[in-house]
ZAMARGU-4260 file (C-alpha; in steps of 0.2 Angstrom, whole numbers, plus 5000, padded with zeros to 4 digits):
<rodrens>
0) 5233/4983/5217 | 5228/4995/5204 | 5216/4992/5188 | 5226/4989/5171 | 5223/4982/5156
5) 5228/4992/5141 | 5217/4983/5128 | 5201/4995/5136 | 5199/5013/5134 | 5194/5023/5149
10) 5178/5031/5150 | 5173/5044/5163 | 5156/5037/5170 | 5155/5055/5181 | 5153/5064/5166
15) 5134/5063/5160 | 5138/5067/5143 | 5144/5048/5141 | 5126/5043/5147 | 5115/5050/5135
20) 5113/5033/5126 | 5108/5022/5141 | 5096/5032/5148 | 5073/5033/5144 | 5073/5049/5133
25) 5087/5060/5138 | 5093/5069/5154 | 5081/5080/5160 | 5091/5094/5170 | 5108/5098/5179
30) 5111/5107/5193 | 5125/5112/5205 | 5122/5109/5224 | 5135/5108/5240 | 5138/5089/5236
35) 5142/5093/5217 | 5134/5094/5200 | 5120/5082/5199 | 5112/5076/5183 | 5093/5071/5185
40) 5085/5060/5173 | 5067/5055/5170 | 5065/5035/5168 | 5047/5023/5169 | 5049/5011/5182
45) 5041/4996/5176 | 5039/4976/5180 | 5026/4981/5190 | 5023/4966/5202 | 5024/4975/5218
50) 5038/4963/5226 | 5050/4976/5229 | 5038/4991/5230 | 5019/4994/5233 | 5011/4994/5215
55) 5000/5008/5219 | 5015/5019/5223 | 5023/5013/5207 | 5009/5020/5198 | 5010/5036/5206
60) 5029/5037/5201 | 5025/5033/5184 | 5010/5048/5185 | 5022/5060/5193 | 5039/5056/5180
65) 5025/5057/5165 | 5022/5074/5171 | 5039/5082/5171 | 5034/5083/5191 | 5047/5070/5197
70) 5065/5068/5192 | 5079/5055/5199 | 5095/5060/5204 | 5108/5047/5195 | 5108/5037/5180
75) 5096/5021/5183 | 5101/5012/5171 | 5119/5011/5178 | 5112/5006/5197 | 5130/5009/5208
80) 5140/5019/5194 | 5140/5035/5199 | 5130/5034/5215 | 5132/5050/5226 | 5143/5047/5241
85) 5133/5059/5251 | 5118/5070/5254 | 5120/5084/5265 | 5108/5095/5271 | 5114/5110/5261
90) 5114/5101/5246 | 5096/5090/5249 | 5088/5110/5248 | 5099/5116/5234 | 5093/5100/5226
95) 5075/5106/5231 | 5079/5126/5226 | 5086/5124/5210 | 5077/5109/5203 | 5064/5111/5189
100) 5053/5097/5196 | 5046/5100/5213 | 5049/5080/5219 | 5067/5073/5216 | 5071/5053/5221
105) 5090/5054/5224 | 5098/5039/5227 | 5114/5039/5239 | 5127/5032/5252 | 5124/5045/5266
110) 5111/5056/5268 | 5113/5067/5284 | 5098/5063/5296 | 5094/5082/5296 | 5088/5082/5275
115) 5070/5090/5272 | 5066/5072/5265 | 5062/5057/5267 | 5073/5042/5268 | 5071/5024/5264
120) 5086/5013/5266 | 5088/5000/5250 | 5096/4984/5249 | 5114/4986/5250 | 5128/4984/5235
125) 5138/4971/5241 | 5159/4974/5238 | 5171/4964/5237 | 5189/4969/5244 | 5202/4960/5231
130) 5217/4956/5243 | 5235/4958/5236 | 5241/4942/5238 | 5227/4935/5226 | 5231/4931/5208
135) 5219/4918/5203 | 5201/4914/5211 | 5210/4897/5216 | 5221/4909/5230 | 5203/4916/5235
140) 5193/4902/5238 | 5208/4894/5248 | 5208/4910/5259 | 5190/4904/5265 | 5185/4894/5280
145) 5181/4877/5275 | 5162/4875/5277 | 5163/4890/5263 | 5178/4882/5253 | 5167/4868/5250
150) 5153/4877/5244 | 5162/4887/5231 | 5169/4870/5224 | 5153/4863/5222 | 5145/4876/5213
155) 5160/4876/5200 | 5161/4856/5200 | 5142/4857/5197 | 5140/4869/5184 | 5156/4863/5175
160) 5146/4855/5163 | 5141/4874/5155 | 5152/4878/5140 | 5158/4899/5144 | 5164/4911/5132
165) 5168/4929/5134 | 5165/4942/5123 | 5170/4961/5122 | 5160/4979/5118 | 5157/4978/5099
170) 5164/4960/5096 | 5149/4954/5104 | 5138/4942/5090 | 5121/4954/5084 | 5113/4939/5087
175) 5118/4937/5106 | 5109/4953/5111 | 5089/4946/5107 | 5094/4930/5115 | 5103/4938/5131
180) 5089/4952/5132 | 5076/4936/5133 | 5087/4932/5148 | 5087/4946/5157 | 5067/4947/5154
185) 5064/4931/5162 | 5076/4933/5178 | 5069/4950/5180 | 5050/4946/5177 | 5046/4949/5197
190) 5059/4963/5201 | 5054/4981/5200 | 5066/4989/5189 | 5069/5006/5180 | 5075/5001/5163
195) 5068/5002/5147 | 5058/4988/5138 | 5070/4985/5124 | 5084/4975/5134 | 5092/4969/5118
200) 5093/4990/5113 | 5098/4992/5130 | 5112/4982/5130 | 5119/4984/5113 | 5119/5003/5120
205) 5131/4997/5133 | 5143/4989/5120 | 5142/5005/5110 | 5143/5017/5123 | 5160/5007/5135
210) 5169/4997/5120 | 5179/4986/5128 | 5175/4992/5146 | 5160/4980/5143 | 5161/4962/5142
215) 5150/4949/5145 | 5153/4932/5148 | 5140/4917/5137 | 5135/4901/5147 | 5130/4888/5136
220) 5125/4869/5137 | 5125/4859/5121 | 5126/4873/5111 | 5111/4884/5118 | 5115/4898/5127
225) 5105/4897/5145 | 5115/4911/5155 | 5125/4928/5153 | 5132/4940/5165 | 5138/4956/5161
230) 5151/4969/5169 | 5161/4985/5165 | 5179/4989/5171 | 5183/5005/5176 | 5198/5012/5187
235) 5188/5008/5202 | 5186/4993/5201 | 5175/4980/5191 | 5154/4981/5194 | 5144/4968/5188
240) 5128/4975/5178 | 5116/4962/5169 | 5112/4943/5175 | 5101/4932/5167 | 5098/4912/5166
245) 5087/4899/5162 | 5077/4894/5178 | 5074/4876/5173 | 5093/4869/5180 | 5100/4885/5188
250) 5100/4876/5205 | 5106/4862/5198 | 5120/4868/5190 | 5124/4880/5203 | 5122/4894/5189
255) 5121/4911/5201 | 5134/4905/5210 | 5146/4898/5195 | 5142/4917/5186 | 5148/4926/5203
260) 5163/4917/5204 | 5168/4919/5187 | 5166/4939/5190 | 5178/4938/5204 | 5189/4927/5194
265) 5191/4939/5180 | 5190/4954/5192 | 5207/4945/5201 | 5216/4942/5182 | 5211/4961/5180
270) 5223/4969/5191 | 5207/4976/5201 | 5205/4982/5216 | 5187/4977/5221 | 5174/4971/5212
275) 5156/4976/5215 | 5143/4960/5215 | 5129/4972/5214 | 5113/4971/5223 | 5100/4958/5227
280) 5104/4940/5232 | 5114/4949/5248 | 5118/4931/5258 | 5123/4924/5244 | 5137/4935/5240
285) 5142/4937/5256 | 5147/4920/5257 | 5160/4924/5243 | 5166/4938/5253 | 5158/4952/5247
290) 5153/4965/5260 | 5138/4979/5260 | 5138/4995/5258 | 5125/5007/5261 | 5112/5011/5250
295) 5098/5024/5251 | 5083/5031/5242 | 5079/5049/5248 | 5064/5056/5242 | 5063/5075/5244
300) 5050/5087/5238 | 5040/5103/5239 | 5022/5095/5236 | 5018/5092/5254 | 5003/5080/5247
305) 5019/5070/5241 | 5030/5072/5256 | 5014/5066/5268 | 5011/5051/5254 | 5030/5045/5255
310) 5028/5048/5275 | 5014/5038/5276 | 5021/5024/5264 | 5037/5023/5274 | 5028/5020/5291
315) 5012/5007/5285 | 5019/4997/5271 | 5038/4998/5268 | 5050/4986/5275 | 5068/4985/5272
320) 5076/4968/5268 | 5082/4956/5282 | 5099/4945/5278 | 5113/4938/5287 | 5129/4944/5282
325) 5142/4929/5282 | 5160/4929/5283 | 5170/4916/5273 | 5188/4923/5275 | 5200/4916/5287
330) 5207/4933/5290
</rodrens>
């Protein structure tokens, strides 16, 4: 199956020109190495609440990108868009070589065990593979085992009483941006992220910048919006990008789960290939059959202070996540 839908424009998310808009301040440098041209940017990681990362290394990331010291290899505000496929060692040192800032956080697939770096293996973005003979989410949840059948009915069942409509790039309402960046805020209020404060800029940035590439689809329940997801197709496939709901009924109503499905229901009616689920919440998709592919941060620098630092970090206080991975499908 191939992507198609003529009413969207493509846009080339490899070229960095088309990210300047979605980025903290502007693209710092770009440099050619073994493993291609790499654009490095210069964010603020922020929501500072240390559940994802040690809030005394989060300073010292902030301390180091306010300094023109650090850079980040890939756009953060487009987390799996873009991702480097690989990191050799040839192109790790030309990273370190060319690069204006002595430390770079490069964010990849596969880094060879033999980089100069150090590297910390993140949650994984969690896939899934859209099978041919699928052409409505109905034909994908009856591919499932039953004990997972049932639980994809429930969720829709429960949260049928939500009210969805879907909206596209700058047909989106103004006044759907303040309340879907309030959204955002509150779901993302003890994550670690790299993203600006302004959401509600953020995101109409991402309606400007994709057009109709960027939809989001509303969830409402009489007539007050309580939940939004967001995703962008491209001809790789569809990638979910911005979640957000109430907290007060979500488990109730089965609202992650009803949002997930709906992005594979569209992703289906699209034409695509695969659609990407993102990150986080790694069980939970996997029982909708999505499956994970690896994710690493590699930190590689010429400040030994910093390399003995992200060492020591790695070895006393980091710990990757634990999850099972589940496996709905019959086949």
């Amino acid at each position: 199956m191939h992507f198609v839908c003529s009413q969207r424009q493509s846009l080339d998310i490899t070229d960095p020109s088309n990210h300047k808009s979605l980025v903290i301040g502007n693209p710092a440098d770009t440099i050619n190495t073994t493993d291609g041209v790499v654009t490095l940017y210069i964010p603020e990681f922020s929501r500072p609440t240390g559940r994802y990362i040690n809030k005394l290394m989060l300073r010292i990331l902030n301390r180091l990108l306010r300094s023109g010291s650090m850079a980040i290899a890939g756009n953060p505000c487009t987390p799996g868009l873009g991702l480097m496929e690989n990191l050799s060692v040839d192109g790790a040192r030309d990273m370190l070589q060319k690069s204006p800032q002595r430390t770079i956080m490069v964010n990849c697939k596969n880094p060879s065990d033999q980089i100069p770096g150090i590297i910390f293996k993140a949650e994984p973005f969690m896939r899934l593979r859209i099978r041919e003979n699928w052409s409505s989410l109905a034909d994908c949840i009856s591919a499932m085992h039953s004990k997972y059948r049932v639980r994809a009915k429930k969720a829709l069942g429960e949260s049928g009483v939500l009210q969805s409509n879907i909206y596209r790039g700058l047909e989106i309402p103004a006044a759907l941006f303040p309340v879907m960046a309030e959204l955002l805020t509150q779901t993302l209020s003890k994550k670690t992220i790299a993203l600006p404060s302004n959401l509600s800029r953020l995101l109409r940035s991402f309606a400007n910048q994709f057009g109709n590439q960027f939809e989001v689809q509303i969830y409402e329940y009489e007539n007050r919006v309580v939940g939004f997801l967001s995703r962008i197709y491209l001809p790789s496939g569809v990638y979910g990008m911005h979640i957000g709901y109430e907290n007060t009924n979500a488990k109730q109503w089965h609202i992650y789960q009803r949002m997930m499905l709906d992005l594979i229901d569209q992703a289906i009616v699209s034409g695509a290939a695969t659609v990407n689920l993102g990150r986080t919440a790694t069980e939970i998709k996997s029982t909708l059959g999505a499956e994970p592919e690896e994710n690493y941060f590699v930190i590689l620098s010429r400040n030994p202070m910093i390399r003995f630092a992200a060492n020591a970090y790695k070895k006393l206080f980091f710990r990757p996540s634990e999850f099972i991975i589940r496996h709905p499908f019959k086949d």
